[in-house]
DSSP file (Angstrom, degrees, kcal/mol; ACC not computed):
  #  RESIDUE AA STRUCTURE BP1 BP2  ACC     N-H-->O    O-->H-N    N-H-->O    O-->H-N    TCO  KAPPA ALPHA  PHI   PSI    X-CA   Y-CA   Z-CA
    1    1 A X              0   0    0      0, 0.0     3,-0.0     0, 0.0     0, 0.0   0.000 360.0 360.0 360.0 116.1    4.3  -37.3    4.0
    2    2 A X        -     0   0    0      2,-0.1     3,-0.1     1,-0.0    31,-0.0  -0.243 360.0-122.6 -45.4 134.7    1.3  -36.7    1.4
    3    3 A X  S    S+     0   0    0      1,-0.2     2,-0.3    30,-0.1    26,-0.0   0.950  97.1   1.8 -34.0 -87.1   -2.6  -37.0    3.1
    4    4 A X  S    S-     0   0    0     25,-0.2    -1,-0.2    26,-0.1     2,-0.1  -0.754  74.2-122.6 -65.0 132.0   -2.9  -39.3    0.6
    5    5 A X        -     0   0    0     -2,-0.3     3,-0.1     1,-0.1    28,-0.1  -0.581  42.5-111.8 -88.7 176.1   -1.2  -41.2   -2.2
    6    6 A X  S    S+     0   0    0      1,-0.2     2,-0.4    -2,-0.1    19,-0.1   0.948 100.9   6.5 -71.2 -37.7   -3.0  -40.8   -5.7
    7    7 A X  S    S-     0   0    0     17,-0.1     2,-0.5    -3,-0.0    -1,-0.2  -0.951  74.3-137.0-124.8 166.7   -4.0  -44.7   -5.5
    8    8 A X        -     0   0    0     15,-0.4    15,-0.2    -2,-0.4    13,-0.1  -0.946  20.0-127.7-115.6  98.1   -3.5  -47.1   -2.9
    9    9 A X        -     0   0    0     -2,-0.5     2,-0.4    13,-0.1    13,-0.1  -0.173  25.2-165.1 -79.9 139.8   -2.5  -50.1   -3.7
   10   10 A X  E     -A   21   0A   0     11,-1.1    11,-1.0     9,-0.1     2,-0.5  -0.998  23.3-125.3-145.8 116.5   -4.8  -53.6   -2.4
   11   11 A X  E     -A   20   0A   0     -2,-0.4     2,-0.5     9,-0.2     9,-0.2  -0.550  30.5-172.2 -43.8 101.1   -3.6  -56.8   -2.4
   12   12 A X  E     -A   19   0A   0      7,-2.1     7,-2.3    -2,-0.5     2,-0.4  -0.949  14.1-134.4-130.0 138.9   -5.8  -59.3   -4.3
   13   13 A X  E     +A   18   0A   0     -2,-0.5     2,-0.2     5,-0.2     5,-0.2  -0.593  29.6 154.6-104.8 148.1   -5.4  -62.7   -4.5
   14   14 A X  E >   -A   17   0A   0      3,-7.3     3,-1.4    -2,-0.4    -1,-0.0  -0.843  53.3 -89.8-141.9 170.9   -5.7  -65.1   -7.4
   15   15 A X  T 3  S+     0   0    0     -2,-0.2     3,-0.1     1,-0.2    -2,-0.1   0.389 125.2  56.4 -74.5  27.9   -4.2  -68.6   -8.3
   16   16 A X  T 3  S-     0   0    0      1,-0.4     2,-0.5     3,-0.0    -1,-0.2   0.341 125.9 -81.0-127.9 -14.3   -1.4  -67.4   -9.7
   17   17 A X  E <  S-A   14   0A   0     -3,-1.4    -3,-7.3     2,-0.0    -1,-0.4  -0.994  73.1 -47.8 146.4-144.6   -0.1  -65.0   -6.1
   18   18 A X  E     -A   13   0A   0     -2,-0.5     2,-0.4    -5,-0.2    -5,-0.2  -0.986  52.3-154.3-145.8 142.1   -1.2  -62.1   -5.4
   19   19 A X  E     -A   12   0A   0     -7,-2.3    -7,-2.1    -2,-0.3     2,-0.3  -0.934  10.1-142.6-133.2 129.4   -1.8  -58.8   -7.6
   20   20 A X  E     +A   11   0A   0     -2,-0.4     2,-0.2    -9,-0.2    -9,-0.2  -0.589  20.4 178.6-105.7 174.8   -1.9  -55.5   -6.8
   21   21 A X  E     -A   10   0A   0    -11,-1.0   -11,-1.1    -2,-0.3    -2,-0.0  -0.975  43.1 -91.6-166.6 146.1   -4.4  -53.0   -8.5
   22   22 A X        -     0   0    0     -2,-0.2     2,-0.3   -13,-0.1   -13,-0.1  -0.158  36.8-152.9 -96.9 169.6   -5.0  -49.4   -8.0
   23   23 A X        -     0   0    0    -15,-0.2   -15,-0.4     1,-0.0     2,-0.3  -0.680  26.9-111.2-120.7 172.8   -7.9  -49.1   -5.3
   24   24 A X        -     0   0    0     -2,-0.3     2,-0.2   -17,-0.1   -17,-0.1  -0.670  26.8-117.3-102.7 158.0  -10.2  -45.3   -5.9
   25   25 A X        -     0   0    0     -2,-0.3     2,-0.2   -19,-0.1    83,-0.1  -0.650  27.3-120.9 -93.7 170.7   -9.9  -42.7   -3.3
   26   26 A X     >  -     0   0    0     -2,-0.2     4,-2.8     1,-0.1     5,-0.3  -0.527  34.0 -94.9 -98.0 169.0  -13.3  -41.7   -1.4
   27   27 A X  H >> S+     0   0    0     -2,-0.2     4,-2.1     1,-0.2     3,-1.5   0.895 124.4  57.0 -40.7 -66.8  -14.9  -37.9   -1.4
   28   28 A X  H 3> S+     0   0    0      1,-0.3     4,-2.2    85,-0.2     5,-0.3   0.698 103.4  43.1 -65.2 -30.2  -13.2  -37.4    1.6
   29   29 A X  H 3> S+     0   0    0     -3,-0.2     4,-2.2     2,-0.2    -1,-0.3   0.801 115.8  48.5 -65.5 -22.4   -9.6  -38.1    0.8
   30   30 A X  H <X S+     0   0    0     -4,-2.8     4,-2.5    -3,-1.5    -2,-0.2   0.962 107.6  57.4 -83.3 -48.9   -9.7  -36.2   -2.6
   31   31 A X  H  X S+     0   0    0     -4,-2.1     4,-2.7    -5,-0.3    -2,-0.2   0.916 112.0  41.0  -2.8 -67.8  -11.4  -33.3   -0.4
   32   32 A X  H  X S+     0   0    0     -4,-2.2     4,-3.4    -5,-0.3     5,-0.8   0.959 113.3  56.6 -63.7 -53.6   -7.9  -33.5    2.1
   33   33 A X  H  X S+     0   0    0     -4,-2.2     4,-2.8    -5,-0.3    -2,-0.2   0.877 107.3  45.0 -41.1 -56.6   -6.0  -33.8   -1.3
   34   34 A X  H >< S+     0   0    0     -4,-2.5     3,-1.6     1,-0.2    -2,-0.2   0.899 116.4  48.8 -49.9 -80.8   -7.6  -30.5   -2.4
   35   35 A X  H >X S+     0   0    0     -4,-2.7     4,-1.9     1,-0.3     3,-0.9   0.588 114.2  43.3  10.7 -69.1   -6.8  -29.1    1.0
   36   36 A X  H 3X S+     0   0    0     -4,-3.4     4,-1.3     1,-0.3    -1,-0.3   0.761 108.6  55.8 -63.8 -34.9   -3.3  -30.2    1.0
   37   37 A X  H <<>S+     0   0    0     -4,-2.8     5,-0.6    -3,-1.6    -1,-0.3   0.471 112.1  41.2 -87.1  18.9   -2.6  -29.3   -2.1
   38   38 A X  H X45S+     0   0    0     -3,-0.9     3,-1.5    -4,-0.1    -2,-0.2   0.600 108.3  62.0-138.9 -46.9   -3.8  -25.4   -1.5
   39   39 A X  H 3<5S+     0   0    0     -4,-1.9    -2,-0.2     1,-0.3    -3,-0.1   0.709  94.9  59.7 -67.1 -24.0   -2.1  -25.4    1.8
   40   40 A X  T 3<5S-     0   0    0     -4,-1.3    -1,-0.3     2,-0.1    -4,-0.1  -0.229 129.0 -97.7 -34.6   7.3    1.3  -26.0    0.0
   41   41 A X  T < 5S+     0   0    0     -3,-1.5     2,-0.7     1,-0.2    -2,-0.1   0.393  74.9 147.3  72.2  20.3    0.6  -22.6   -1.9
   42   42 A X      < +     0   0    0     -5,-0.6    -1,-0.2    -6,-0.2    -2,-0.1  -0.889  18.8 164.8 -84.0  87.8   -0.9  -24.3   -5.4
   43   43 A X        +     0   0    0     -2,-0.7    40,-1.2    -3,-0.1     2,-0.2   0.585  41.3  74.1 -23.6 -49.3   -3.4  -21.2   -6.0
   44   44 A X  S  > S-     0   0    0     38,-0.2     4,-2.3     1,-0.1    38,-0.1  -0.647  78.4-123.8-121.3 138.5   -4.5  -21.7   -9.7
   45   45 A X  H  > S+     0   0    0     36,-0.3     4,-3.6     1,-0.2     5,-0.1   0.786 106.5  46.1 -38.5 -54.4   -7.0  -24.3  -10.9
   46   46 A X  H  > S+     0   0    0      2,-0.2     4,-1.4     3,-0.1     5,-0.5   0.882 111.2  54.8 -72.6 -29.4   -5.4  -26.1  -13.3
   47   47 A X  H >> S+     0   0    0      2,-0.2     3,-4.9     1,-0.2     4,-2.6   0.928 113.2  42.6 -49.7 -75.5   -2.2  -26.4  -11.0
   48   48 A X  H 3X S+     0   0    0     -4,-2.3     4,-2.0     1,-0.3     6,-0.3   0.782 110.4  59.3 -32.4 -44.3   -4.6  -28.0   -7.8
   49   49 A X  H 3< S+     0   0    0     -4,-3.6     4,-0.4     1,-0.2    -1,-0.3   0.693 116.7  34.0 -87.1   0.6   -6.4  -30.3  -10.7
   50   50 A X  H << S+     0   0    0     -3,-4.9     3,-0.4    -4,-1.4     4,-0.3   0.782 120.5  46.9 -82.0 -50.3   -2.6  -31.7  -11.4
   51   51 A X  H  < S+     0   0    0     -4,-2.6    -2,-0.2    -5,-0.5    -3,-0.1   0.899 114.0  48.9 -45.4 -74.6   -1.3  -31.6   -8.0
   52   52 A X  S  < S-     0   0    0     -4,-2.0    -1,-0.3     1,-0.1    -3,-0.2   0.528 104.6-126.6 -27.6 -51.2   -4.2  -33.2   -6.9
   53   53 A X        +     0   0    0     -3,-0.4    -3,-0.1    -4,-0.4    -2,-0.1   0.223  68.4 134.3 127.5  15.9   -4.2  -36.0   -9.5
   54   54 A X        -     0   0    0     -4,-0.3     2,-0.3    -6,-0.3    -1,-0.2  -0.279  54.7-114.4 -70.3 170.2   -8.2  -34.7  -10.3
   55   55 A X     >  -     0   0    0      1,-0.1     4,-1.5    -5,-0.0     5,-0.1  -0.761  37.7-107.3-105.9 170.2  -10.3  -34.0  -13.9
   56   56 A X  H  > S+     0   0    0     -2,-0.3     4,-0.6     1,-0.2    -1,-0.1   0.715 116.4  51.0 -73.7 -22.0  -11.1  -30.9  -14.4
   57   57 A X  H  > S+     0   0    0      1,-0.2     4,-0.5     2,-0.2    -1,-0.2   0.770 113.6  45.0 -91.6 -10.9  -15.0  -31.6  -13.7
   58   58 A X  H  > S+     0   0    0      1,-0.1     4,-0.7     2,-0.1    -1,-0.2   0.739 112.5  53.0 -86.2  -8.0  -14.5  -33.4  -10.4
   59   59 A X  H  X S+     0   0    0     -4,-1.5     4,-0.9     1,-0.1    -2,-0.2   0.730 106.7  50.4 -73.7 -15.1  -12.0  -30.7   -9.5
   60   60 A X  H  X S+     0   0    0     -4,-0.6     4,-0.7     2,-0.2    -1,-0.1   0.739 114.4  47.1 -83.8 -22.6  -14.7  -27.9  -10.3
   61   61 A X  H >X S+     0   0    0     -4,-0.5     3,-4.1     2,-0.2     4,-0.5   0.779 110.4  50.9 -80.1-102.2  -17.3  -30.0   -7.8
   62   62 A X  H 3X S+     0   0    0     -4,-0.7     4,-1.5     1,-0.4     5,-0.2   0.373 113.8  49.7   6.8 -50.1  -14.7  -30.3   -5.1
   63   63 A X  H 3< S+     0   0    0     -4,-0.9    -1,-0.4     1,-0.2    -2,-0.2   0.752 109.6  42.1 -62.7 -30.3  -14.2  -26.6   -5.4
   64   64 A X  H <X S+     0   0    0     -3,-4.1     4,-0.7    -4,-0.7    -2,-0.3   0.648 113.3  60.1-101.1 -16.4  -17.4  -25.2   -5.2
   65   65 A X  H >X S+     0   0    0     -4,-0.5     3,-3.6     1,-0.2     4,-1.2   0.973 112.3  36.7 -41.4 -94.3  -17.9  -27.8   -2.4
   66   66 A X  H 3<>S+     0   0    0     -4,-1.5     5,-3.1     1,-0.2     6,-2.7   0.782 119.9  46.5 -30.2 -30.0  -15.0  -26.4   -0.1
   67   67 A X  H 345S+     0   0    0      1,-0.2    -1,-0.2    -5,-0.2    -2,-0.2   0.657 106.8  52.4-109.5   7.0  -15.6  -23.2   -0.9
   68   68 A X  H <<5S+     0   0    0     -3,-3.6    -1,-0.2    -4,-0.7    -2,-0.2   0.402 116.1  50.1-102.6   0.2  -19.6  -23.3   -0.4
   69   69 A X  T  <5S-     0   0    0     -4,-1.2    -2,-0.2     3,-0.1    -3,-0.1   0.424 119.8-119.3-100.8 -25.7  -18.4  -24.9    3.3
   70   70 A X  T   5S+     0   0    0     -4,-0.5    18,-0.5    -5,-0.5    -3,-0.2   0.846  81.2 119.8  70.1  44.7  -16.2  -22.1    3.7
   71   71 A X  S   <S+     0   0    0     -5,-3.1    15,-1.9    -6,-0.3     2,-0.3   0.732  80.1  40.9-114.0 -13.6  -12.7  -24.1    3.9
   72   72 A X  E    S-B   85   0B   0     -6,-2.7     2,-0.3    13,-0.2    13,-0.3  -0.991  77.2-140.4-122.9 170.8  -11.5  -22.3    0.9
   73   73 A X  E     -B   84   0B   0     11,-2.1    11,-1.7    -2,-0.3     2,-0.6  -0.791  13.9-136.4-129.2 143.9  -11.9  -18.9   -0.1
   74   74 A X  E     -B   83   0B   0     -2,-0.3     2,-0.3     9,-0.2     9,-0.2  -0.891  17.6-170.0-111.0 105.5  -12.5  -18.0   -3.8
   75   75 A X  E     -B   82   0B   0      7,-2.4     7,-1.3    -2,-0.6     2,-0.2  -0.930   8.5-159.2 -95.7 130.5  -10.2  -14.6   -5.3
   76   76 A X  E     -B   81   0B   0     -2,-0.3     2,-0.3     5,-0.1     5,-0.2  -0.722   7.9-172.7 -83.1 168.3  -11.5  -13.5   -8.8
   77   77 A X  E >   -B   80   0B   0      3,-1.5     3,-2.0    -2,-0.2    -2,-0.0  -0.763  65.0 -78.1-137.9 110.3   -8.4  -11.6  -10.2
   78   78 A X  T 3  S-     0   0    0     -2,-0.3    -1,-0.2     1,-0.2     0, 0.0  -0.095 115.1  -0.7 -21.5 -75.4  -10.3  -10.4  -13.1
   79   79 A X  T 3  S+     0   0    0     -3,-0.1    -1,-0.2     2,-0.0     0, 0.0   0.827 126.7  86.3 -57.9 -29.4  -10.4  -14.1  -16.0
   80   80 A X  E <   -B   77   0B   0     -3,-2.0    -3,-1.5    -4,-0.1     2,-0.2  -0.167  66.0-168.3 -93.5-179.7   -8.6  -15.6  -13.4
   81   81 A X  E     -B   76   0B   0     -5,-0.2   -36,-0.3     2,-0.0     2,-0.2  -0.931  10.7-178.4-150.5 143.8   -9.7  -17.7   -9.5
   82   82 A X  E     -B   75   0B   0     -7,-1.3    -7,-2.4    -2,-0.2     2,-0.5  -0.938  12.1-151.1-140.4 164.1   -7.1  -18.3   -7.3
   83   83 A X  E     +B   74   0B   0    -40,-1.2     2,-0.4    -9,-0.2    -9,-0.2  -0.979  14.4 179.3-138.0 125.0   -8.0  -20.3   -4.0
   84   84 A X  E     -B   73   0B   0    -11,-1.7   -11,-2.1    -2,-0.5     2,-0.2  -0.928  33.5 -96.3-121.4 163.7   -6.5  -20.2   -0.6
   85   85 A X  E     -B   72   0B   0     -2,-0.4   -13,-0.2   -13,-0.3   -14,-0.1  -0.520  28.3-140.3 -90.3 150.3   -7.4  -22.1    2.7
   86   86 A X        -     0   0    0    -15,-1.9     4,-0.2    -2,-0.2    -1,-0.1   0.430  37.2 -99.4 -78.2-145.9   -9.6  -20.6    5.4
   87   87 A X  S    S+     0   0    0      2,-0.1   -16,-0.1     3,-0.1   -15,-0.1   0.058 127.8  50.1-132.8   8.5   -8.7  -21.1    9.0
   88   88 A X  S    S+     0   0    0    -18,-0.5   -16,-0.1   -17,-0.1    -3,-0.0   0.116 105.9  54.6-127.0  25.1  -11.5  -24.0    9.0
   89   89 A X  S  > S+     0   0    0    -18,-0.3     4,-2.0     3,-0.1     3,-0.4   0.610 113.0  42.8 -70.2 -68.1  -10.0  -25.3    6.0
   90   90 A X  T  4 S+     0   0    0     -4,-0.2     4,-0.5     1,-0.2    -2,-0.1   0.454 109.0  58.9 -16.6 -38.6   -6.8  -25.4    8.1
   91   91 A X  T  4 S+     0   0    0      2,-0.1     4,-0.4     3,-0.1     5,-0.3   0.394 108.4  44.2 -97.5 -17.6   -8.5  -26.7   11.1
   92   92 A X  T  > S+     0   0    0     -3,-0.4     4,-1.5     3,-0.1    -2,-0.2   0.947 106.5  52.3 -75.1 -60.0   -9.7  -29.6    9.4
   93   93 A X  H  X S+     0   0    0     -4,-2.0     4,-2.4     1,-0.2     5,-0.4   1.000 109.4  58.6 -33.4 -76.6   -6.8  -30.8    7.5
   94   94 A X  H  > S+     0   0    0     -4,-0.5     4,-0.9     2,-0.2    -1,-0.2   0.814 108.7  39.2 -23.7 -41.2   -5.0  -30.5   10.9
   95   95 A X  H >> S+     0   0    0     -4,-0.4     3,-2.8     2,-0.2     4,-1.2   0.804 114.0  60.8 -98.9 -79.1   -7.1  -32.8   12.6
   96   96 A X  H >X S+     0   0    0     -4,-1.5     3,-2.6     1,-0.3     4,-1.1   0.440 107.2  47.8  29.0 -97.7   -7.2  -35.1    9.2
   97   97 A X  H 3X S+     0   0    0     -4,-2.4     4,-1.0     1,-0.3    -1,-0.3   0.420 109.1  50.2 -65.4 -16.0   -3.7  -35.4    9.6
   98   98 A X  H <X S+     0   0    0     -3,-2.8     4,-2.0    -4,-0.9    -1,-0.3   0.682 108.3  49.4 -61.1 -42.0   -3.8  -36.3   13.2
   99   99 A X  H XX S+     0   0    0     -3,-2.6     3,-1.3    -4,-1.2     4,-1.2   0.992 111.5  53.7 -83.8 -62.1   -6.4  -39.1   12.9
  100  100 A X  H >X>S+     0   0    0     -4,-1.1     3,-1.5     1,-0.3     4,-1.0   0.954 113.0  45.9 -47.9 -60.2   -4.0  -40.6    9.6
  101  101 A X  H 3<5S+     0   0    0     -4,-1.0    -1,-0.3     1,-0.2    -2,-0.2   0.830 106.9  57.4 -44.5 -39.9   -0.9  -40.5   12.1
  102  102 A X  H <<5S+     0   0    0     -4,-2.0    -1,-0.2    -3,-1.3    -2,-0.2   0.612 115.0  36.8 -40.0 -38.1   -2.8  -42.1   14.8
  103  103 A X  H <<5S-     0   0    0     -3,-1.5    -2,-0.2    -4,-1.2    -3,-0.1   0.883 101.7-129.6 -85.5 -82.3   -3.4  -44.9   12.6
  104  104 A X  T  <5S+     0   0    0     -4,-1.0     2,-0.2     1,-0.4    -3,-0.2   0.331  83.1  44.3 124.9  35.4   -0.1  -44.9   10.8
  105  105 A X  S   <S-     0   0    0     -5,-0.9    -1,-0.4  -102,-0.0     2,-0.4  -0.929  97.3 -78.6-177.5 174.0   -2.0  -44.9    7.2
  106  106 A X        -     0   0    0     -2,-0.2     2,-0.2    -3,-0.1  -102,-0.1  -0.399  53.4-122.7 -74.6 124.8   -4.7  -43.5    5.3
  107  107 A X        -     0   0    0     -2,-0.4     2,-1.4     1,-0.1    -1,-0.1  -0.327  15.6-123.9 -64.1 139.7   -8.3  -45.1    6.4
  108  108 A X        -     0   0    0     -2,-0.2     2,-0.4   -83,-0.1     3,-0.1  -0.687  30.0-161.1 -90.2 103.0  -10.3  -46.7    4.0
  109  109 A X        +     0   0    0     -2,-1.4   -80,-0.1     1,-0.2     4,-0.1  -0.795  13.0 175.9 -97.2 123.9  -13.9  -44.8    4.1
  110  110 A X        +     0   0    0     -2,-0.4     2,-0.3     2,-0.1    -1,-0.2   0.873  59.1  73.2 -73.5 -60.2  -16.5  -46.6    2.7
  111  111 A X  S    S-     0   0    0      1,-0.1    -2,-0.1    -3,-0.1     2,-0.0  -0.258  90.1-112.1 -49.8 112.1  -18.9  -44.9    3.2
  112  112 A X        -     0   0    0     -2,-0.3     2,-0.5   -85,-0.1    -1,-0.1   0.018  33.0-159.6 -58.4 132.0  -19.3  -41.4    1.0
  113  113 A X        -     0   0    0     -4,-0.1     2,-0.4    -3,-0.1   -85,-0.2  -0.952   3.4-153.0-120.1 141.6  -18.9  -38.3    2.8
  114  114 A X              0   0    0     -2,-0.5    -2,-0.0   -87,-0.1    -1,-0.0  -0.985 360.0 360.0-107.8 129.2  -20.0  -34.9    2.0
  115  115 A X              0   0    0     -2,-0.4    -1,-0.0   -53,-0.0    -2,-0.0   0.578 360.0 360.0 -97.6 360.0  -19.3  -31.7    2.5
């Protein structure tokens, strides 16, 4: 089971039923996505900004976020960046993934969170 799915589907009601429509994730779930998707051994940018469902310029914020927090760590290998998770990258997810189970779904955070 993914941290997240790439949208979340929300029930909205009309006179006709009810329609679903895809709902946006907050900073902090695409955060865990980046997370997850680097603890699973997706190294290379452009991989994480598919895996991850991201563009390329919110995956480049998200990156230098994490890795200016120091939950992931930044390899040059000379043109190229490859990215791995820290052990407080690690320790975060983890508890992440505890509070989702607890619930028995992804929370909906309103509020914007920043790392």
């Amino acid at each position: 089971m993914s941290i997240t799915e790439s949208y979340v589907s929300l029930q909205v009601a009309n006179s006709s039923g009810s329609k679903k429509t895809p709902a946006r994730r907050s900073e902090l779930e695409i955060k865990m996505d980046v997370l997850q998707v680097v603890s699973q051994g997706i190294d290379r940018p452009t991989q994480i900004m598919y895996k991850a469902n991201l563009s390329w310029i919110a995956l480049q914020e998200n990156l230098k976020s994490l890795v200016a927090k120091a939950f992931l760590r930044e390899e040059n290998l000379g043109p190229r960046r490859r990215y791995e998770l820290t052990q407080s990258g690690f320790d975060i997810l983890r508890t992440f993934q505890k509070v989702i189970d607890s619930m028995g779904s992804t929370p909906i955070v309103q509020k914007q969170v920043s790392f």
